[in-house]
C-alpha positions as CSV (number, residue, x, y, z in Angstrom):
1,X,9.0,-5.4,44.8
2,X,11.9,-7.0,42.7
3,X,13.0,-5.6,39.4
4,X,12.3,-7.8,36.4
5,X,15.0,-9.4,34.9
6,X,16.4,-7.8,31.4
7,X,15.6,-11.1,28.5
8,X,18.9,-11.7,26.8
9,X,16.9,-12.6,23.9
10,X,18.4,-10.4,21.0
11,X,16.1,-8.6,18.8
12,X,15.5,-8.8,15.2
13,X,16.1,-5.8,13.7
14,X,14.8,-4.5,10.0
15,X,17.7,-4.3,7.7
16,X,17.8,-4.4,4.0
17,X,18.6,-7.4,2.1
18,X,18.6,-8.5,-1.5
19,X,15.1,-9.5,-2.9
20,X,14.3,-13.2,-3.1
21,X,13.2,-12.9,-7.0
22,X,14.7,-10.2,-9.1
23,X,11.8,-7.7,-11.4
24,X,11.7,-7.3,-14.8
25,X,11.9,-4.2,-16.2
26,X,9.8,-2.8,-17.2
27,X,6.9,-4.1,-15.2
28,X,3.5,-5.6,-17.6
29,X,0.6,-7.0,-15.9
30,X,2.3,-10.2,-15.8
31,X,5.6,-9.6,-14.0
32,X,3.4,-7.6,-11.1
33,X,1.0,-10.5,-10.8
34,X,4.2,-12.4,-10.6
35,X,5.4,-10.6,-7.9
36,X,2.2,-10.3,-6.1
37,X,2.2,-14.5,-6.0
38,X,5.2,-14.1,-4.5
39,X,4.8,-11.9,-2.1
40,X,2.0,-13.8,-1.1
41,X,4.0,-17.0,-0.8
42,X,7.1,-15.3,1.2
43,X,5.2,-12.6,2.9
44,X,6.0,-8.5,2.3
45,X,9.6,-9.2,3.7
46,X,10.1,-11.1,0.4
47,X,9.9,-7.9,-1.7
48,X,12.4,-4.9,-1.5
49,X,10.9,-1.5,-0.9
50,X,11.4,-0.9,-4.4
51,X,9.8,-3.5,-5.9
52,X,6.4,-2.4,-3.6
53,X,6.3,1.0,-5.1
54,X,6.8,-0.2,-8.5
55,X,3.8,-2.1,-7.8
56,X,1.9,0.3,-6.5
57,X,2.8,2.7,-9.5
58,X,2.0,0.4,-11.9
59,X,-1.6,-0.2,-10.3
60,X,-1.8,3.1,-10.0
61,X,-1.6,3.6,-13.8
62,X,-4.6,1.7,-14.3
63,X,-7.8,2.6,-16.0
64,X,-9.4,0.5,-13.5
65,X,-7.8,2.1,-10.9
66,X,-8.1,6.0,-12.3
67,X,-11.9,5.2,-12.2
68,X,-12.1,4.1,-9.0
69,X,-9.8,6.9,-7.4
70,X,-12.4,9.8,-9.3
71,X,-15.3,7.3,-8.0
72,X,-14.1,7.7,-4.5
73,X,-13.5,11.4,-4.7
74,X,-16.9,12.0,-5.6
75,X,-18.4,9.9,-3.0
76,X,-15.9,12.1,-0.2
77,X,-17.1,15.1,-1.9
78,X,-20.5,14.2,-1.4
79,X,-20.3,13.0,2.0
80,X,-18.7,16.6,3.0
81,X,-21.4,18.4,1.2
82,X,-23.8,16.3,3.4
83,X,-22.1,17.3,6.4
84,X,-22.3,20.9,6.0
85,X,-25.1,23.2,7.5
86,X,-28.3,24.0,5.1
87,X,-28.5,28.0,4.6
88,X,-31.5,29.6,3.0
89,X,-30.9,31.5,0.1
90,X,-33.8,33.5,0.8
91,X,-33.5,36.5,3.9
């Protein structure tokens, strides 16, 4: 059976590159919904790393977000105790 041929075809690789719009520091709602359109527009390439985890901080901050991170605890809580064997207290 014959060998495939290698595809001279050169591959992209991931490198880092200067941000297609610059952030504002420091970051209100605005700039990050700002940067969200864009990275919506472009695609997650168009962001640096850097400017993800701001955003990601910044959401993080939230009261919205606080309240649905205790929310979700509680429901993973409750879903554990479900999944744990019923003991008598009573022998």
């Amino acid at each position: 059976m014959p060998s495939r041929k290698k595809k001279s075809v050169p591959q992209r690789f991931i490198c880092a590159r200067t941000p297609l719009t610059p952030m504002r520091e420091p970051l209100t709602r605005a700039e990050v919904d700002r940067l969200q359109a864009h990275m919506r527009k472009h695609g997650p390439a168009g962001l640096t790393m850097r400017q993800h985890n701001a955003i990601w901080d910044f959401l993080f901050e939230t009261p919205e977000s606080q309240e649905w991170i205790s929310d979700m605890v509680e429901q993973i809580k409750s879903g554990q105790m479900a999944t744990q064997p019923w003991t008598s207290s009573k022998k």
